[in-house]
C-alpha positions as CSV (number, residue, x, y, z in Angstrom):
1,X,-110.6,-51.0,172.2
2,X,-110.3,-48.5,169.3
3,X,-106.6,-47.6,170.7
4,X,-105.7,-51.1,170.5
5,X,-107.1,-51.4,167.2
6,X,-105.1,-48.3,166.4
7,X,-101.8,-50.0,167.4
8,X,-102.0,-53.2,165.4
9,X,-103.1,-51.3,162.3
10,X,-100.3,-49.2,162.7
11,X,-98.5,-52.1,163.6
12,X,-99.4,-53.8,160.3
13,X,-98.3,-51.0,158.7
14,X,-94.7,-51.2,159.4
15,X,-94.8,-54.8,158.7
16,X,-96.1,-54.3,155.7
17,X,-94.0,-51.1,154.8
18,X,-90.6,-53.7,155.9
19,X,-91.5,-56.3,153.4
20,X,-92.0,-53.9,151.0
21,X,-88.6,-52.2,151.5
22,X,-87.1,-55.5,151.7
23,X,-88.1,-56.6,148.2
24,X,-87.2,-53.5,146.6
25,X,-83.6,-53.7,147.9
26,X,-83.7,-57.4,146.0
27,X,-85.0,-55.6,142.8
28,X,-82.6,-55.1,140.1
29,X,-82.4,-51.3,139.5
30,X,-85.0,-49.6,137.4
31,X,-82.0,-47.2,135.4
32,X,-81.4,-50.5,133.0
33,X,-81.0,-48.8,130.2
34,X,-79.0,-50.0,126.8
35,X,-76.0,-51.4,127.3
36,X,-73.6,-48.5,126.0
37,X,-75.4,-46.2,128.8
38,X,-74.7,-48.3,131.6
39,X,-73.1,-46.8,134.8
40,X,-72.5,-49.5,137.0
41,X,-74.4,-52.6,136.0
42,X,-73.1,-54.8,138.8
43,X,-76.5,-56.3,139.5
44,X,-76.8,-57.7,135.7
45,X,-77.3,-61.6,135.8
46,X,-74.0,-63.5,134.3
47,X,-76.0,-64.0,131.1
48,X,-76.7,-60.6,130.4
49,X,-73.2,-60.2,131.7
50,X,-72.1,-62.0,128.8
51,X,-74.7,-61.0,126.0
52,X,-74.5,-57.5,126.3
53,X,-70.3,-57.6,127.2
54,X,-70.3,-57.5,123.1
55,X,-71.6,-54.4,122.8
56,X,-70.2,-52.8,125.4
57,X,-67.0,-53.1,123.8
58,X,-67.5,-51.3,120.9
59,X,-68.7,-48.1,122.8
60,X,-66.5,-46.2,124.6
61,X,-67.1,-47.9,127.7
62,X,-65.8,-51.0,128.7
63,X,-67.0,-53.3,131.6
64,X,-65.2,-56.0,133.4
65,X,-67.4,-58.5,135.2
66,X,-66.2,-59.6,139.0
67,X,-65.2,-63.2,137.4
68,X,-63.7,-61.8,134.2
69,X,-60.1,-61.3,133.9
70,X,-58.2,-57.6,133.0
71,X,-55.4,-56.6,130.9
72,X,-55.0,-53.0,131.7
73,X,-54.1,-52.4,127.7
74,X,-56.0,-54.8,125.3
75,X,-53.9,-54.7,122.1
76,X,-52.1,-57.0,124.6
77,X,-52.9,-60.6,125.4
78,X,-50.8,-60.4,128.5
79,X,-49.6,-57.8,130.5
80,X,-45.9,-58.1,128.7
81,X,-42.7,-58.6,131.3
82,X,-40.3,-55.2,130.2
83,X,-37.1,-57.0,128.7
84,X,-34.2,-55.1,129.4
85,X,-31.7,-57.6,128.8
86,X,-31.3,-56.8,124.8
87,X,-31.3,-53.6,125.6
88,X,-28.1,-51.3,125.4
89,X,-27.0,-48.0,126.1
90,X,-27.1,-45.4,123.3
91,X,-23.1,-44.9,122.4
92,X,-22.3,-41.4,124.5
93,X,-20.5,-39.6,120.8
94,X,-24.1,-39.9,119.6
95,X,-25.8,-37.8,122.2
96,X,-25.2,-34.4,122.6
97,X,-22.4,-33.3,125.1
98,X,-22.5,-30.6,127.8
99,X,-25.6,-28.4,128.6
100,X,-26.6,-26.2,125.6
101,X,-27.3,-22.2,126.5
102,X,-31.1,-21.1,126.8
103,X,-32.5,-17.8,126.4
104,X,-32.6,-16.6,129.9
105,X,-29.5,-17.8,130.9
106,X,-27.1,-15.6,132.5
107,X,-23.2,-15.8,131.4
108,X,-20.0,-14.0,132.5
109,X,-18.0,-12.9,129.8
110,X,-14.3,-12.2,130.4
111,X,-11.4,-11.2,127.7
112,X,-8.0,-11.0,127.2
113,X,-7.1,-7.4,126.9
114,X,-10.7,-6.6,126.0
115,X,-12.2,-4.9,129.4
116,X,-14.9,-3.2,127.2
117,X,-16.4,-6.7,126.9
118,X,-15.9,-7.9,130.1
119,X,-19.5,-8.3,132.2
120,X,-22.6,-10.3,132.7
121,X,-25.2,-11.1,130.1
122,X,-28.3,-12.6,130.1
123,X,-29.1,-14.5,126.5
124,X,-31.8,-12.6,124.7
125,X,-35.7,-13.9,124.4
126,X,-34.2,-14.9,120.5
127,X,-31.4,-16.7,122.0
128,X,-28.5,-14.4,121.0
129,X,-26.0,-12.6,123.2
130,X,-25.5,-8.7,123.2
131,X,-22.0,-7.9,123.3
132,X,-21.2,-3.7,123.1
133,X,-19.8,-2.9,119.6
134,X,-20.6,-6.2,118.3
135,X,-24.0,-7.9,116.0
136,X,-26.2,-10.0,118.2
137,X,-24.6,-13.2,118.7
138,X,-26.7,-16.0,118.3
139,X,-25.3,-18.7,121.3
140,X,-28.8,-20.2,122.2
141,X,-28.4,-24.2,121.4
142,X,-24.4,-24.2,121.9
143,X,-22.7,-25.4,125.3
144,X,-20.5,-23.3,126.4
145,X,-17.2,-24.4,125.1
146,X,-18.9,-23.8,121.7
147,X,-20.5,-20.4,122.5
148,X,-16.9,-18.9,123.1
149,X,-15.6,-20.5,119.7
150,X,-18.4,-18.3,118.5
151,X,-18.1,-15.4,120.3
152,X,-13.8,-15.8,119.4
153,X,-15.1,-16.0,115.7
154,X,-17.1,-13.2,115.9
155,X,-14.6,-10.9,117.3
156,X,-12.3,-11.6,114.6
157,X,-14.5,-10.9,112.2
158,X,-15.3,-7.7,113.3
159,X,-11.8,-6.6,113.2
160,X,-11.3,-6.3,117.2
161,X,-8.9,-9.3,117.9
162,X,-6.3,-11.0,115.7
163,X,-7.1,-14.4,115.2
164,X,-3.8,-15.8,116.9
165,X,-4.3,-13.3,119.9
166,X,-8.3,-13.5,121.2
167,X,-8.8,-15.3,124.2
168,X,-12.5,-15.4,125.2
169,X,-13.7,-17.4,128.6
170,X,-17.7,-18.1,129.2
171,X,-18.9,-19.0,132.5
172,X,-22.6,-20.0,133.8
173,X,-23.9,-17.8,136.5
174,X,-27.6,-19.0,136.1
175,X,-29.4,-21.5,134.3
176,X,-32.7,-20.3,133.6
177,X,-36.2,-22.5,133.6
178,X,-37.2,-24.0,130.0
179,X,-40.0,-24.7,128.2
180,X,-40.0,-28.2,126.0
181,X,-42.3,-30.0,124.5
182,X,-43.3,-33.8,125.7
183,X,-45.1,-36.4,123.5
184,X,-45.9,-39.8,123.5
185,X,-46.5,-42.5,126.2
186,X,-46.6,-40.0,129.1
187,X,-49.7,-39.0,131.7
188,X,-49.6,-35.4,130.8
189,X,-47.9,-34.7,127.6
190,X,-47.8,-31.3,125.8
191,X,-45.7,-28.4,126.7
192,X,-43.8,-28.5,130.5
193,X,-41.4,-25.9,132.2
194,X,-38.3,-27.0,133.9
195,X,-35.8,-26.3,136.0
196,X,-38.3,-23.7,138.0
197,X,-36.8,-21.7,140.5
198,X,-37.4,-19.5,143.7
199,X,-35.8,-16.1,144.3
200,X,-34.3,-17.4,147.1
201,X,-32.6,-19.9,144.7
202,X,-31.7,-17.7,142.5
203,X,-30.1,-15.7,144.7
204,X,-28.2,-18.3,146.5
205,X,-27.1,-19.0,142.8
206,X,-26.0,-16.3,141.6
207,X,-23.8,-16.0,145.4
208,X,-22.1,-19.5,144.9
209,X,-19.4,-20.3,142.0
210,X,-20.1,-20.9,138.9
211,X,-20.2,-24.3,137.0
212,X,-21.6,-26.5,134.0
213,X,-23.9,-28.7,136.0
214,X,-27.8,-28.2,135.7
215,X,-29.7,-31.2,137.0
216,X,-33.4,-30.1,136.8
217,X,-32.8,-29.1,132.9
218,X,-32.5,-32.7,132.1
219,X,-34.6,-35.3,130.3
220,X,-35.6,-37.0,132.9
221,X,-36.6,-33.9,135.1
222,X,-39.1,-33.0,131.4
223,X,-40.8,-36.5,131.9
224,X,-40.9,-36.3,135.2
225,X,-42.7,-32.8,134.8
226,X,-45.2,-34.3,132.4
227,X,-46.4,-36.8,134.7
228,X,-43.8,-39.7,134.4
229,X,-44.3,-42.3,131.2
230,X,-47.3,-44.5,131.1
231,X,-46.7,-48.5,132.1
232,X,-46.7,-49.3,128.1
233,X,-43.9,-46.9,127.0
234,X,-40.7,-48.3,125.0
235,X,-37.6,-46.6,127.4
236,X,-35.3,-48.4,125.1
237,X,-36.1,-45.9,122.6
238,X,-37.0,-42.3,123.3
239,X,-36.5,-39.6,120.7
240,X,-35.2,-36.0,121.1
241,X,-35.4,-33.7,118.7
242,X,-33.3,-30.4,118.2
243,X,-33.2,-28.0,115.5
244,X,-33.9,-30.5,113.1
245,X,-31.5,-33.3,114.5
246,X,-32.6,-36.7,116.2
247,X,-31.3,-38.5,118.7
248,X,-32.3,-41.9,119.9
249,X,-31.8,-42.2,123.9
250,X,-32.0,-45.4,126.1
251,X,-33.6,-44.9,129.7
252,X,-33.4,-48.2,130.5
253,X,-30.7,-48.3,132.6
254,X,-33.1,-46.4,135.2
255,X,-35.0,-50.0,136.1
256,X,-32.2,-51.8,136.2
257,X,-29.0,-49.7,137.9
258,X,-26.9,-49.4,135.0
259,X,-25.6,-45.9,133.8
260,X,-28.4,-43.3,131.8
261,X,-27.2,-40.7,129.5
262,X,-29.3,-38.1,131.5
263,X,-28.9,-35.5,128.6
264,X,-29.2,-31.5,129.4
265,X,-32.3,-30.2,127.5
266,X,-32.6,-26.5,125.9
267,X,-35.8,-24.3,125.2
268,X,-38.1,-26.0,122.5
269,X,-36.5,-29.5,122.7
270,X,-39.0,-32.0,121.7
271,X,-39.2,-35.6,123.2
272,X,-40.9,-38.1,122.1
273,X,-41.8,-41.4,124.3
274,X,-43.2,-44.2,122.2
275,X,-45.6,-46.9,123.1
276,X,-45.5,-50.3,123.0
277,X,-48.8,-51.5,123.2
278,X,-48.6,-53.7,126.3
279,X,-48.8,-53.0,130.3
280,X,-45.6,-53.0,131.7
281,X,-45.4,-53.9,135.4
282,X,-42.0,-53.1,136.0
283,X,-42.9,-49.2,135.1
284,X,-45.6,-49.2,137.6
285,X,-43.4,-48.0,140.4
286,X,-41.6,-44.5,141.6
287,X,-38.3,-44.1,139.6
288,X,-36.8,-40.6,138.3
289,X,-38.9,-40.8,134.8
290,X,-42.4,-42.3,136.8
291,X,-44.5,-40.6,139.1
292,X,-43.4,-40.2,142.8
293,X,-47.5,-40.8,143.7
294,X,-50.9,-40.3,142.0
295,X,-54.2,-38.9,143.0
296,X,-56.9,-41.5,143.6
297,X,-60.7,-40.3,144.1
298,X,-62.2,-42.7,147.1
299,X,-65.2,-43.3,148.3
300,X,-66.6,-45.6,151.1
301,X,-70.0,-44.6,152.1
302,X,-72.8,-46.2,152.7
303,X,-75.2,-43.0,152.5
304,X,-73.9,-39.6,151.1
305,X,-72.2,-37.4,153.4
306,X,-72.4,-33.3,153.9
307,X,-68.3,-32.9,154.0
308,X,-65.4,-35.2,153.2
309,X,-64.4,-34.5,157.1
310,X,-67.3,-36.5,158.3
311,X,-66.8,-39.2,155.5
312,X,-63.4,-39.9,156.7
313,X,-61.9,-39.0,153.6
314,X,-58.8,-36.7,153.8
315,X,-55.3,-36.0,151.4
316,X,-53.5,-38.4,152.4
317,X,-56.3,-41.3,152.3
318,X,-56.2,-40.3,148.2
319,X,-52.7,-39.5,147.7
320,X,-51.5,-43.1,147.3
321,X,-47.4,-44.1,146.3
322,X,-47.2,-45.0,142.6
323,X,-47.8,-48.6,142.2
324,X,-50.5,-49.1,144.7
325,X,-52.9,-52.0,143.4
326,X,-56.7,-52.1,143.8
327,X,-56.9,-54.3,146.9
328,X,-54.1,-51.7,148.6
329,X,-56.3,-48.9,148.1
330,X,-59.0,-50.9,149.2
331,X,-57.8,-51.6,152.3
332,X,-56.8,-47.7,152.7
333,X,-60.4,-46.8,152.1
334,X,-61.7,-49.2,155.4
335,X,-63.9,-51.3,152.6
336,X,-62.0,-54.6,153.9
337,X,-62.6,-56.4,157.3
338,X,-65.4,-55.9,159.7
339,X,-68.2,-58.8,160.6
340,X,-67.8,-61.3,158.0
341,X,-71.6,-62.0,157.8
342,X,-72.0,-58.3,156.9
343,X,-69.2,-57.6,154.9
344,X,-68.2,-60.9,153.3
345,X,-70.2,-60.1,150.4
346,X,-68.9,-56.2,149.4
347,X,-67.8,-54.9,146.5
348,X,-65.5,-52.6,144.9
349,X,-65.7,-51.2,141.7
350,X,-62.7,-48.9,139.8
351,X,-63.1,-46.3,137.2
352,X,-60.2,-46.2,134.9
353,X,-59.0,-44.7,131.4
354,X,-57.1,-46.7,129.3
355,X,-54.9,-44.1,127.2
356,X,-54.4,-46.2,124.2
357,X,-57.8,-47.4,123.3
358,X,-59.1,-44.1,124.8
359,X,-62.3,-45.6,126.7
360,X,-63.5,-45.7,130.4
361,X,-63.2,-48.8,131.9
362,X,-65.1,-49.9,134.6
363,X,-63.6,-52.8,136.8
364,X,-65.8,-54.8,139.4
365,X,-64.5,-57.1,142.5
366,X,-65.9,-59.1,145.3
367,X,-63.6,-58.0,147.8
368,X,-62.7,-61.3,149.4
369,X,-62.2,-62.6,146.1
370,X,-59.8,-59.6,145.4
371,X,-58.0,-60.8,149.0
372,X,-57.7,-64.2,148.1
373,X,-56.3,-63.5,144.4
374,X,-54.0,-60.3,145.5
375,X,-51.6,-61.6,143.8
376,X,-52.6,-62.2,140.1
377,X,-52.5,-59.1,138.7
378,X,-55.2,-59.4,136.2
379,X,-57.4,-59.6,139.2
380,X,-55.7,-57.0,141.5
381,X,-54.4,-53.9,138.8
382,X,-52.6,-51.2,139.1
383,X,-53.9,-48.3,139.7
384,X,-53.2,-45.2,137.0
385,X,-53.3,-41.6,138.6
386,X,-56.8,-40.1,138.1
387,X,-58.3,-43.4,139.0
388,X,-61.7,-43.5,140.9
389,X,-63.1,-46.5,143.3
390,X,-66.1,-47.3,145.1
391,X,-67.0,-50.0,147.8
392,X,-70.4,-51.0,148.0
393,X,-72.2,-52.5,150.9
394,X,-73.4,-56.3,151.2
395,X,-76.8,-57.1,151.0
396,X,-77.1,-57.7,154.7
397,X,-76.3,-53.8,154.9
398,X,-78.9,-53.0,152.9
399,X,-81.6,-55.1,155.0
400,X,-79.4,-53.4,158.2
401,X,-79.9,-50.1,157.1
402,X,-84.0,-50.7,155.8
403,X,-84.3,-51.6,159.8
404,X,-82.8,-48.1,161.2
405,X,-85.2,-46.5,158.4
406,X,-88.1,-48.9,159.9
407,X,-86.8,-47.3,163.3
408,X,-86.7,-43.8,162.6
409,X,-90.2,-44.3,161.3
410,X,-91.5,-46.0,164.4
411,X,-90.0,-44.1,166.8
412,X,-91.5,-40.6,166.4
413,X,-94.9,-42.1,166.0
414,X,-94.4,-44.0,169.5
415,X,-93.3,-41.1,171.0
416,X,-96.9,-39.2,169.3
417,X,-98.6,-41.6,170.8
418,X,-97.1,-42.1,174.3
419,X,-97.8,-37.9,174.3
420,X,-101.8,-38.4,173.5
């Protein structure tokens, strides 16, 4: 009698201990704190949704509701079409011809009845040339059909050539790497190194012919080395700057097939992308001045795990193509399909940074509502590199996963008692 009085009081226990678990998972959470300090406040009620969405936005942290739509750059009301029709190439005697010398670069110099002279150089760190019997020759900056007017000049003025009689010839063994500097609407800006190379590269270079042709010095190899331009930069008008002279430069024709002025670049060029305030869709895929991919941080899980191995979660699950949208990587993370009475009810939610207002931005969406509108962007966005997302599980996974608890509970204790 007292064992069976045992069991149903342990019985009513467990009962009791369910229900109890049950309405906590129907709680809201007890971390409701001010609005500016909220993390994820997906269980608010659409009234507080809309009270607090106020504040929220002037803190710097923005939250879009499930229902609500989202412009990935606010100072626009739409995320703007790219018009590239108006747009024009730069006229090529405004841009700067051939590929200007770097400090670094290595040069074969060869004279007319001037053996002494003859050799290979390599431009100094101050971007002059070291010629025997001669002042350093400051060449850094000029192309090479310009560099031997100098060097000509310069041997005339020394008094070893006659000015009628001086034949000089430059020729490009090696172009060395560069450093510029990149500003503006692009992921990474600040100072990048181009036109890296390998000793085997080098070697092999230095083996083959010469030539004038240097296609990883270029403008579009410096964006591409500061991340690729944001989806609100202005390609119709990017700047370059060079010992004090400006040049405007048109990338457009990059989106659209038509001839770019790739221009050669030189060490301490400056570029300069500008913004213009709206998302550009048309920018938002792989091109030679956007990213090739991104880096997305993932997570699926209903409980933590020890290792990403037993999460599921490898390289290639977060290394997504540029231009991947929310419900894509979705769908990549396994947070889409499964028992529709389970799973119907999921959720995602995406971290972003918005670059021009400078805030976090938190996006939240029912994932069948995200399947059904995949194709409006304002409820399906792009996703930036450095992104992160998060599925949650339904609320039938919750009550699911309080019943294995319940079970792992039980279990040991029938087992203690099967062993008295």
């Amino acid at each position: 009698m007292n064992r069976k009085m045992e069991r149903i009081r342990i019985l009513h226990y467990l009962i009791l201990l369910c229900l109890l678990l049950a309405a906590c998972s129907h709680l809201p959470p007890d971390n409701v704190l001010p609005a500016e300090r909220y993390y994820m406040p997906q269980r608010e009620s659409p009234l507080q949704q809309q009270r607090d969405y106020q504040v929220r936005l002037a803190n710097n942290s923005r939250y879009i509701a499930p229902e609500q739509p989202y412009q990935r750059y606010s100072t626009a009301e739409y995320n703007a079409p790219l018009d590239l029709s108006q747009t024009t190439p730069a006229p090529a005697r405004a841009l700067p011809a051939g590929i200007p010398l770097a400090p670094g670069d290595r040069v074969r110099v060869s004279i007319v009845e001037g053996e002494e002279f003859n050799g290979d150089y390599v431009i100094n760190r101050d971007g002059t040339l070291r010629l025997p019997y001669l002042r350093p020759l400051p060449i850094a900056g000029l192309d090479l059909t310009r560099a031997e007017q100098a060097l000509a000049r310069a041997l005339v003025e020394e008094g070893m050539f006659r000015a009628h009689f001086v034949q000089v010839s430059l020729l490009n063994l090696l172009w060395a790497p560069v450093k510029v500097q990149v500003a503006g609407a692009v992921f990474q800006p600040g100072q990048v190194q181009i036109n890296n190379r390998s000793a085997e590269d080098i070697a092999q270079q230095l083996t083959a012919a010469s030539g004038d042709y240097a296609p990883d010095r270029s403008l579009t190899a410096a964006l591409q080395a500061a991340g690729g331009i944001r989806p609100d930069a202005d390609v119709s008008h990017i700047t370059l700057l060079r010992q004090g002279q400006r040049w405007q430069v048109d990338l457009s024709g990059i989106l659209t097939g038509n001839p770019v002025p790739d221009i050669a670049l030189t060490a301490n060029d400056t570029i300069e992308v500008p913004s213009s305030g709206k998302f550009h869709p048309e920018l938002v895929r792989p091109s030679a001045i956007t990213p090739p991919g991104m880096r997305v941080f993932i997570s699926n899980l209903s409980v933590p795990a020890d290792s990403n191995a037993q999460a599921s979660v490898n390289e290639e699950g977060t290394r997504l193509p540029y231009g991947t949208q929310l419900l894509q990587a979705t769908v990549g993370a396994n947070c889409v399909g499964g028992s529709s009475s389970v799973n119907s009810s999921r959720y995602v939610v995406l971290a972003s940074y918005n670059p021009l207002t400078r805030r976090s931005e938190v996006i939240e969406r029912n994932i069948e509502r995200l399947v059904r509108d995949a194709g409006r962007d304002e409820f399906n966005p792009y996703l930036l590199p450095g992104d992160a997302l998060a599925c949650y599980d339904s609320q039938a996974s919750d009550l699911r996963d309080i019943a294995r608890m319940v079970t792992d509970i039980l279990l040991p204790l029938t087992l203690l008692k099967t062993l008295r």
